[in-house]
N, C-alpha and C positions, 0 to 999 in steps of 0.2 A: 253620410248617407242617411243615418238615423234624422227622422224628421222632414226628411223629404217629400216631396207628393210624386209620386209613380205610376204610371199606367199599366196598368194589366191586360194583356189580349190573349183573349183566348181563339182558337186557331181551328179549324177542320183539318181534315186530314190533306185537304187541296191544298194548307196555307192562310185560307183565307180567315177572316178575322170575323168572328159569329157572336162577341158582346166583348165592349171594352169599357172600364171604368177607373174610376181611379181611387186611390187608397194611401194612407201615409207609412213611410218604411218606420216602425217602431224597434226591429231589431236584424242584424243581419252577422252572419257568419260565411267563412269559405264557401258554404252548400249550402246555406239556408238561409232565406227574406222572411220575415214576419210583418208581416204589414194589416194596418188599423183601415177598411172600408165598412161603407154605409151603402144597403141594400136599396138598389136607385130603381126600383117598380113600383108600381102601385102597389096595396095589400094582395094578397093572394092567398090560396089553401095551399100547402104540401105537408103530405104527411100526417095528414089530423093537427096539424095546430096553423096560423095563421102566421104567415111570415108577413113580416108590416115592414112598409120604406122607411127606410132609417133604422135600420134594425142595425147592430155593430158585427160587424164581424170581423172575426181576427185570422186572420187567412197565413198560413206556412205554406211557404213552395220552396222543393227542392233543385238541386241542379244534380245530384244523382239519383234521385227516388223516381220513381215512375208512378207519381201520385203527390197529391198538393190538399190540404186540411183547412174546413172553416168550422170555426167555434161561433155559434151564433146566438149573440146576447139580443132580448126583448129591447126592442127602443125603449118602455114607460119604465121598465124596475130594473135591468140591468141583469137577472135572470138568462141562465141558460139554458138557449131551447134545445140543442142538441150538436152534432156534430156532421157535417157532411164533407164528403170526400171524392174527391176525381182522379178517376183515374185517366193518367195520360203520359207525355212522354217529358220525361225532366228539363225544366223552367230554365228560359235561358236568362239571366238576370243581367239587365247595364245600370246606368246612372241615372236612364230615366222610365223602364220600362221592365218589365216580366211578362213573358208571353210562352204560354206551353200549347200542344195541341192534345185536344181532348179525344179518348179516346170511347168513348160514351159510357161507359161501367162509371158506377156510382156507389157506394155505401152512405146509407143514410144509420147515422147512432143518435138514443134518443138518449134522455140526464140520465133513466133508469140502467140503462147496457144495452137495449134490445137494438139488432141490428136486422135493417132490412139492405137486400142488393137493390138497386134498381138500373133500370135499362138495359140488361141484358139481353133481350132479344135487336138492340140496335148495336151492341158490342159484336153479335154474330156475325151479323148484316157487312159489318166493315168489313173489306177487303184488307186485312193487314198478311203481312209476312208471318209465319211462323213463329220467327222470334222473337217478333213483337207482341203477338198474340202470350205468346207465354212471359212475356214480363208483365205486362198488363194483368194476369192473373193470379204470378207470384205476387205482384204489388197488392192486391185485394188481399189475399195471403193473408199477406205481412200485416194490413192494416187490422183485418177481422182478427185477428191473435193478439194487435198492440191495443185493441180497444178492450178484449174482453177482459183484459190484463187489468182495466179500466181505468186506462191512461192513453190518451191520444198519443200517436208518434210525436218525435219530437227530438 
């Protein structure tokens, strides 16, 4: 599997598939795919810095975690711009694909520590169950404590 190209879909709550791309499997265990993508949009602003296409990103998605991690290196110097994180429901992984549904909550970490949430007023907005709702926001939890630790999960 290492070496592979994989598609990744990411999913609304209907199912349905809202941006798929694809990426190389660089490392894979029982519960976890590490996979090598490159940021396929034009340039853009988030967050005060500029995310450029072709930017690297090294993307962990779990099949227990309820939340999936991108480390996002500069295309030009190879520089880490920071870390961003979705929260959603655990990654089903085959031979050719990884697809989670996103559950809208986000944490964006910048190289310094500083964490901002974002999306939460569309996190509310879902209509989830209960218990989903509350893994969704142990999962934020867990990641805002693994970052400040100042160590991405892993």
């Amino acid at each position: 599997m290492i070496g592979c190209e994989i598609t990744v879909f990411k999913r609304n709550l209907a199912g349905e598939v809202t941006w798929q791309y694809h990426g190389t499997i660089l490392h894979s265990e029982a519960n976890t795919a590490v996979l090598e993508a490159f940021f396929n949009r034009p340039d853009q602003f988030f967050q005060n810095f500029l995310l450029n296409e072709n930017d690297r990103f090294i993307e962990t998605f779990y099949t227990d975690r309820w939340y999936n991690t991108y480390e996002i290196h500069d295309c030009d110097d190879g520089k880490i711009k920071g870390w961003y994180a979705n929260i959603g429901t655990p990654a089903e992984v085959s031979a050719d694909s990884i697809s989670y549904v996103d559950l809208a909550l986000d944490l964006w970490v910048t190289p310094t520590g500083s964490q901002t949430v974002l999306d939460e007023d569309e996190f509310t907005g879902l209509h989830l169950d209960p218990e989903m709702r509350e893994k969704a926001l142990t999962a934020l939890t867990e990641l805002k404590i693994a970052f400040k630790r100042k160590r991405p999960p892993g």
